[in-house]
C-alpha positions as CSV (number, residue, x, y, z in Angstrom):
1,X,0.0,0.0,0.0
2,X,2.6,2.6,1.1
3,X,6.5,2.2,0.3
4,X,9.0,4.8,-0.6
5,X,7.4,6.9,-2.9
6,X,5.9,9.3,-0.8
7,X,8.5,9.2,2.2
8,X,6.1,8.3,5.2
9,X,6.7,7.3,8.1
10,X,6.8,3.5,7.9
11,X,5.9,1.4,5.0
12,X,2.4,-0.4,5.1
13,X,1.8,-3.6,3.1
14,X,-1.5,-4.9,2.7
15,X,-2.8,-8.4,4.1
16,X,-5.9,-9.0,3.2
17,X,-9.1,-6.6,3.2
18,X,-9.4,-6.3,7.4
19,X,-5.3,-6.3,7.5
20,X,-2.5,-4.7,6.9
21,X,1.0,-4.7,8.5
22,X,3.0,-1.7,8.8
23,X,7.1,-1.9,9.2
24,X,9.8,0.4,10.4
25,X,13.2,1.1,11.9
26,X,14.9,3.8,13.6
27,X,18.2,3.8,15.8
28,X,20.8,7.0,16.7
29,X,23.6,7.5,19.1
30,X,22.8,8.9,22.7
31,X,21.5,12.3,23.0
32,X,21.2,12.0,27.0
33,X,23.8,10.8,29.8
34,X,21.5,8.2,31.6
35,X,21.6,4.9,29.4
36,X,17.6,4.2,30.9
37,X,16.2,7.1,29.4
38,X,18.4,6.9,26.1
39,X,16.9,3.4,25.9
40,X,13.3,5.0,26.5
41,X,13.7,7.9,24.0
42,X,15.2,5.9,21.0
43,X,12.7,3.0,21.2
44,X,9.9,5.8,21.9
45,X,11.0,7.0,18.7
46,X,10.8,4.5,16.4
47,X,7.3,3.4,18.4
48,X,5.7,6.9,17.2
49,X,6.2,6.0,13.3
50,X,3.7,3.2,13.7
51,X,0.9,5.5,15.7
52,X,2.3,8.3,13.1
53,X,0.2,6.1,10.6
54,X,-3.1,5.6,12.6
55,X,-1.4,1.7,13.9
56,X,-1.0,0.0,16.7
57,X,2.5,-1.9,17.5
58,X,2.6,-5.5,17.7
59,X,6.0,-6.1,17.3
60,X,9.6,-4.9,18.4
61,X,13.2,-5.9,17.5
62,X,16.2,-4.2,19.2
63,X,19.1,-2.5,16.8
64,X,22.2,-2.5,18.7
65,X,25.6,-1.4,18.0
66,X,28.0,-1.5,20.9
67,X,31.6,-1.7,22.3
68,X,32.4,-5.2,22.7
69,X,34.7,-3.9,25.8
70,X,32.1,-1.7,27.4
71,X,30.3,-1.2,30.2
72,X,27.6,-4.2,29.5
73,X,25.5,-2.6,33.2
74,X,25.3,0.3,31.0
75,X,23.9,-1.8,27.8
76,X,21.3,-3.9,30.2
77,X,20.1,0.3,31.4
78,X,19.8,0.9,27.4
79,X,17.8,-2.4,26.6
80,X,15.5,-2.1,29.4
81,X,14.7,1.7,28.7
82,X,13.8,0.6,25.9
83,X,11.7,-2.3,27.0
84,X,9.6,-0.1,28.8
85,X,8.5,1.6,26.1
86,X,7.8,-1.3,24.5
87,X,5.8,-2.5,26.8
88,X,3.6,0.4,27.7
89,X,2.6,0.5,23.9
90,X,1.0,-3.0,24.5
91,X,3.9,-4.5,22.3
92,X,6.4,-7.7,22.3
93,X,10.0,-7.8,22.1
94,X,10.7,-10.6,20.2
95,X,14.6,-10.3,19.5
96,X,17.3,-8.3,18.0
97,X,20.9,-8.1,16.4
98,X,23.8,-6.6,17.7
99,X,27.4,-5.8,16.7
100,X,30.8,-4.4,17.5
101,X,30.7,-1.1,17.7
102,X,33.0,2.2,19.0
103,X,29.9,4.7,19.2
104,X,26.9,3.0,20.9
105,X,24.0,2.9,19.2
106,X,20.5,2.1,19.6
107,X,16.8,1.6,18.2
108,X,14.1,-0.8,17.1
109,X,12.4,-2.5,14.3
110,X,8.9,-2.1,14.8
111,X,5.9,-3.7,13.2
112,X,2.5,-2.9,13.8
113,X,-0.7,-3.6,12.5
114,X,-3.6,-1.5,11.0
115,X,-7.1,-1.8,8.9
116,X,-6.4,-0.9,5.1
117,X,-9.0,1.6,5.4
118,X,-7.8,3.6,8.6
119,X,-4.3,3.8,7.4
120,X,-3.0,7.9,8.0
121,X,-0.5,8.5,5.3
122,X,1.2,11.8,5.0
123,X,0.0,12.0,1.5
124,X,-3.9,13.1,1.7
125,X,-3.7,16.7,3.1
126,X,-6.4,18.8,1.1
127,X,-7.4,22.2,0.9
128,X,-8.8,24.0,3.6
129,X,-7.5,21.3,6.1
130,X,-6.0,22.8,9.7
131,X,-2.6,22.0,10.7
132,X,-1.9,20.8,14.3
133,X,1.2,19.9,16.1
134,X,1.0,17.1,19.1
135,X,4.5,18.3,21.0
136,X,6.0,21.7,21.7
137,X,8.7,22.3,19.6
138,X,13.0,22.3,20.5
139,X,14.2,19.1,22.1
140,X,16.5,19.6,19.5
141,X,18.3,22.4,20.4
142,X,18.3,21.2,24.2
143,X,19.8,18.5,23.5
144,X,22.8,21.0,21.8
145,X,22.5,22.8,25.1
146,X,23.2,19.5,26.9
147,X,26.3,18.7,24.8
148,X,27.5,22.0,26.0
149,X,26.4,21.6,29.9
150,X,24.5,24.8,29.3
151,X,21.1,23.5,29.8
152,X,19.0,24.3,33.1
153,X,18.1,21.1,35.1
154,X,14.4,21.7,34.1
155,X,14.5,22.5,30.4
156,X,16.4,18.6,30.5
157,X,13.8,17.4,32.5
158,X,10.8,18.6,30.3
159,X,12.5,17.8,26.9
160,X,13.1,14.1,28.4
161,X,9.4,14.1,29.1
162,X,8.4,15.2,25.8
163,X,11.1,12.5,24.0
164,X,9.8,9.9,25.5
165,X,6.6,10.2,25.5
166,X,4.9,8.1,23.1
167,X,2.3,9.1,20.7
168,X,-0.2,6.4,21.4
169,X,-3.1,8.7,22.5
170,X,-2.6,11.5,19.9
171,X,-3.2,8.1,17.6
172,X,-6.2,7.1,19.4
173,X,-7.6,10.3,18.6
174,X,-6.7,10.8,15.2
175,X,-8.5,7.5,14.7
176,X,-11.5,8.5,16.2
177,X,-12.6,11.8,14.7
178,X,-10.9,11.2,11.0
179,X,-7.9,13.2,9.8
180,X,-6.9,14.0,6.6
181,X,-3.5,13.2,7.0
182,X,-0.2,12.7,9.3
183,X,3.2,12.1,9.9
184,X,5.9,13.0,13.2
185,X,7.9,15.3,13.4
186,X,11.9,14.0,13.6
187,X,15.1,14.6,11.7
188,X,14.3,16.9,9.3
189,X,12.8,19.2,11.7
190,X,8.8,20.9,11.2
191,X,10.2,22.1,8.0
192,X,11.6,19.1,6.8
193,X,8.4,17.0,7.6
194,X,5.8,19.8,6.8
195,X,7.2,20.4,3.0
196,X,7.2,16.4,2.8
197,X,3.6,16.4,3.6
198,X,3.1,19.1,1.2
199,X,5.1,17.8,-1.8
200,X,3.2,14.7,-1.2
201,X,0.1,15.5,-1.1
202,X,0.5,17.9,-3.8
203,X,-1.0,21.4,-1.4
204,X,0.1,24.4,-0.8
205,X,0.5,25.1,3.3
206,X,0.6,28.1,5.7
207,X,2.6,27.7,8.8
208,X,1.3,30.4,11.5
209,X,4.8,30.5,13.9
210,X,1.8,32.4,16.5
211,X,0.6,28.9,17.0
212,X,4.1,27.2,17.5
213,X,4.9,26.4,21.1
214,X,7.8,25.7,22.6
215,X,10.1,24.1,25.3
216,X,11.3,25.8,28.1
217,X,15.2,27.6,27.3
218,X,14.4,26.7,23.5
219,X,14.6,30.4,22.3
220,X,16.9,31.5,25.1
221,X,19.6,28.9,23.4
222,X,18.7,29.1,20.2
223,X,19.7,33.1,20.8
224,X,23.1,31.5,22.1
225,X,23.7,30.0,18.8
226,X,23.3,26.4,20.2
227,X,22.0,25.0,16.8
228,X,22.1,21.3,16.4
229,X,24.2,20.8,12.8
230,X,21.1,19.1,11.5
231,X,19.6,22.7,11.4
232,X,21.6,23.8,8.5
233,X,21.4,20.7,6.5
234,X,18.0,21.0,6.8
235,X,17.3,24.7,5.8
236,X,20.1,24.1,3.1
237,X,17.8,21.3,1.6
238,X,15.0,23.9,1.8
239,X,15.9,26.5,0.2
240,X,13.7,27.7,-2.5
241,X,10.8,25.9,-1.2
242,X,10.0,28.2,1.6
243,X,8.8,31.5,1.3
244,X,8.7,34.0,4.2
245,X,5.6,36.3,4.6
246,X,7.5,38.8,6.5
247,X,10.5,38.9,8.6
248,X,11.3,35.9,11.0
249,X,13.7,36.2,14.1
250,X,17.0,34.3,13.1
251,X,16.6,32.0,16.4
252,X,12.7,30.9,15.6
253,X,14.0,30.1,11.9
254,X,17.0,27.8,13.6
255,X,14.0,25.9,15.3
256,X,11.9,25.2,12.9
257,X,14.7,23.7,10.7
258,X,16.3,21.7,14.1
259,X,15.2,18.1,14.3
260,X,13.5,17.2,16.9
261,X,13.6,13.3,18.7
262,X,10.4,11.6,19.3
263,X,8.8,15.0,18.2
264,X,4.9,15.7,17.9
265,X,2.7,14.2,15.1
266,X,1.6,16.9,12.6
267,X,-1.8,16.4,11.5
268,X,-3.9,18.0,8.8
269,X,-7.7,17.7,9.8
270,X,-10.3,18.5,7.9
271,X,-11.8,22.5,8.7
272,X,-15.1,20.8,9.3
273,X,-13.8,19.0,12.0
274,X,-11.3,21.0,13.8
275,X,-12.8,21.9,16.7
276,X,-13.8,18.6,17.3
277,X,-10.4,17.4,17.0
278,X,-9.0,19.9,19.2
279,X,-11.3,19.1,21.8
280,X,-10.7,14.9,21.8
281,X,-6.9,15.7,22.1
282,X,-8.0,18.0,25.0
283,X,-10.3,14.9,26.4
284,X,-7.2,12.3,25.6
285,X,-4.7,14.6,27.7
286,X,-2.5,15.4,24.8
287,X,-0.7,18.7,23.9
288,X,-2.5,20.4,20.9
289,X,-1.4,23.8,18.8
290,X,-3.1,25.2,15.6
291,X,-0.1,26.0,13.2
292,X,-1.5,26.4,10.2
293,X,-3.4,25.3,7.3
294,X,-3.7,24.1,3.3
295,X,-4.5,26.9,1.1
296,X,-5.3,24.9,-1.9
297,X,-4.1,21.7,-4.1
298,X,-0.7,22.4,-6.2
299,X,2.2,22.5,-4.2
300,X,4.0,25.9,-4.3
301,X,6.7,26.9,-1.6
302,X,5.9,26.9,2.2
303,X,4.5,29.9,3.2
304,X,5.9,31.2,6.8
305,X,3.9,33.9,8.7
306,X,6.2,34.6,11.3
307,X,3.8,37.2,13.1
């Protein structure tokens, strides 16, 4: 049903008519000190790409690459970080693969398992739909801060909260009132992933920058220039297929091109259903901001209203 084409999330084969199956992978290199919590934010990561397209995980294999003369307490903290993630999305761990490696490493395969007809692809967004992010924005750029032990002890302690937390209940809603369209927001930053949605889809969008939120310290270190190197690949990528409304401050710009770990879903919901939608995700406990919109079919460069 779904494979590289359009650059989703995960890739969704098709069963039979009440089944299909849908697969992914994800695994990066510690962004945090504590091995547990690496462990709980990488496989929280790769988790989200199955609730990114409306499934539910079945599934899990660990990806591991680590020292063969390391700390092995330290790889049990990794491994069972990541089993509890695993386990609160109602999953199995059913194996893995691991080699010799200098820089640890660490993810999962995940499959999961959907209905052909409720699959969310990031490739149905039509006009007149509302944009709406699921996470604040900026883990990114903490996670720069901690590199440089510049980061406050509670701008690391909310950005671990947001990366890992899974998406399981953003999901649960986006399968109950009917979205247009979704995918999470991750290494290519809300750019990245919102002019993917876009292109595939074949829209024109609107991001609002009023509606972003935020972490706590995100501006205050994007103003200290502590940019995550992703940032400028990213805007690099992007250039000619954004287009600024009016003028943005420099630091805002840096964080909507930073990736972001285990970020928000971005979801594209039908006008007629907005409220509604807003609402549930208010009902379901989850974070919800209005960032935009789809100003018609045709893609043409992002628009950015920074004001």
């Amino acid at each position: 049903m779904i494979g590289i084409e359009s650059r989703d999330d995960a890739g969704v084969y098709r069963i039979n008519d009440e089944l299909a199956l849908i697969q992914t992978v994800d695994f990066f290199t510690p962004m945090v000190d504590e091995p547990f919590i690496f462990g709980q934010i990488a496989a929280t990561n790769a988790i989200n790409d199955i609730y990114a397209m409306g499934g539910e995980p079945l599934l899990a294999m660990n990806v591991v690459c680590y020292p063969q003369c390391g700390d092995m307490d330290m790889l049990r903290q990794i491994l069972a970080g990541g089993l509890s993630k695993i386990e609160e999305a109602g999953a199995l761990l059913v194996g893995g693969h691991t080699v010799d490696d200098n820089e640890p490493k660490y993810g999962l395969s995940v499959c999961g398992r959907v209905h052909p007809a409720r699959v969310i692809a990031n490739n149905t967004a039509g006009a007149g739909d509302v944009l709406f992010l699921s996470k604040p924005l900026g883990n990114g750029i903490i996670c720069t801060a901690i590199k440089a032990e510049m980061a406050s002890q509670s701008a690391i302690d909310e950005a671990i909260k947001w990366m890992s937390m899974l998406n399981q209940n953003a999901c649960r809603v986006m399968q109950r009132v009917g979205v247009s369209a979704a995918t999470d927001i991750t290494g290519f930053g809300l750019i990245g992933h919102l002019f993917e949605l876009a292109v595939a889809s074949d829209v024109e969008v609107e991001l609002d920058c009023a509606g972003l939120r935020f972490m706590q310290g995100v501006m205050e270190y994007a103003n200290l220039g502590l940019i995550p190197a992703g940032a400028y690949t990213n805007r690099e990528y992007l250039v000619g297929k954004v287009e600024y409304c009016d003028e943005i401050d420099p630091a805002l710009r840096e964080v909507l091109y930073s990736p972001e770990t285990a970020g928000g879903v971005l979801v594209a919901v039908d006008k007629s259903k907005a409220d509604i939608f807003q609402e549930a995700m208010q009902e379901e406990g989850c974070f919800c901001c209005r960032i935009g919109s789809v100003l018609g079919a045709g893609f043409k460069p992002i628009k950015i209203k920074s004001r």
